[in-house]
N, C-alpha and C positions, 0 to 999 in steps of 0.2 A: 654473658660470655660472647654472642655473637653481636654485641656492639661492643666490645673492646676490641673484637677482633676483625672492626668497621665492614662485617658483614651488610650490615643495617645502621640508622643512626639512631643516638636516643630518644629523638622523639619517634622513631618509626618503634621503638623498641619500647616505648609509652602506649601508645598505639594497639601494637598485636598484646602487650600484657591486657589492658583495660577489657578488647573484646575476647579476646580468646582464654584466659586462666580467669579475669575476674566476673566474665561471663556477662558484660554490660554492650549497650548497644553502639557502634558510632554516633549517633546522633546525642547521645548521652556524654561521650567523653568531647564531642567537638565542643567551640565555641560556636556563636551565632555567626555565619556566613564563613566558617570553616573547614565543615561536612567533605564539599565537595574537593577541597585539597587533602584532606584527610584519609577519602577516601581512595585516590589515585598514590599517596605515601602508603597505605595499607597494603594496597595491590603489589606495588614496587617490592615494599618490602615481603611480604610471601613469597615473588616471584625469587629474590635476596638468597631467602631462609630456605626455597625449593634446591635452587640450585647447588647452595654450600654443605646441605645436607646430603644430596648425590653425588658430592665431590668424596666428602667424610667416607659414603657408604663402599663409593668404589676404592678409594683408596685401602680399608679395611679388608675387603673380597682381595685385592691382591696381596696382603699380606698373608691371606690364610693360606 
């Protein structure tokens, strides 16, 4: 959902599934000398997924 709605892109959205729901490590989903751009898309997109989710949350709180 949050890369259709270019929260994130698909591969940032390859990325947070592989560590985070399939519980593997970056170093595990990069390739060889990928790690470290991998790593800096990871970050990005969390910071992505932080923000759009306190957008969702306050947007919610005002409608109640």
């Amino acid at each position: 959902m949050v890369a259709r709605r270019r929260v994130i892109d698909w591969e940032e959205k390859r990325i947070i599934e592989g560590t985070l729901i399939e519980g593997k490590t970056l170093k595990e989903i990069s390739s060889q000398g990928e790690y470290e751009r991998h790593k800096y898309q990871r970050n990005n997109a969390m910071k992505a997924l932080r923000g759009y989710l306190l957008k969702l949350l306050k947007k919610n709180e005002s409608q109640v």
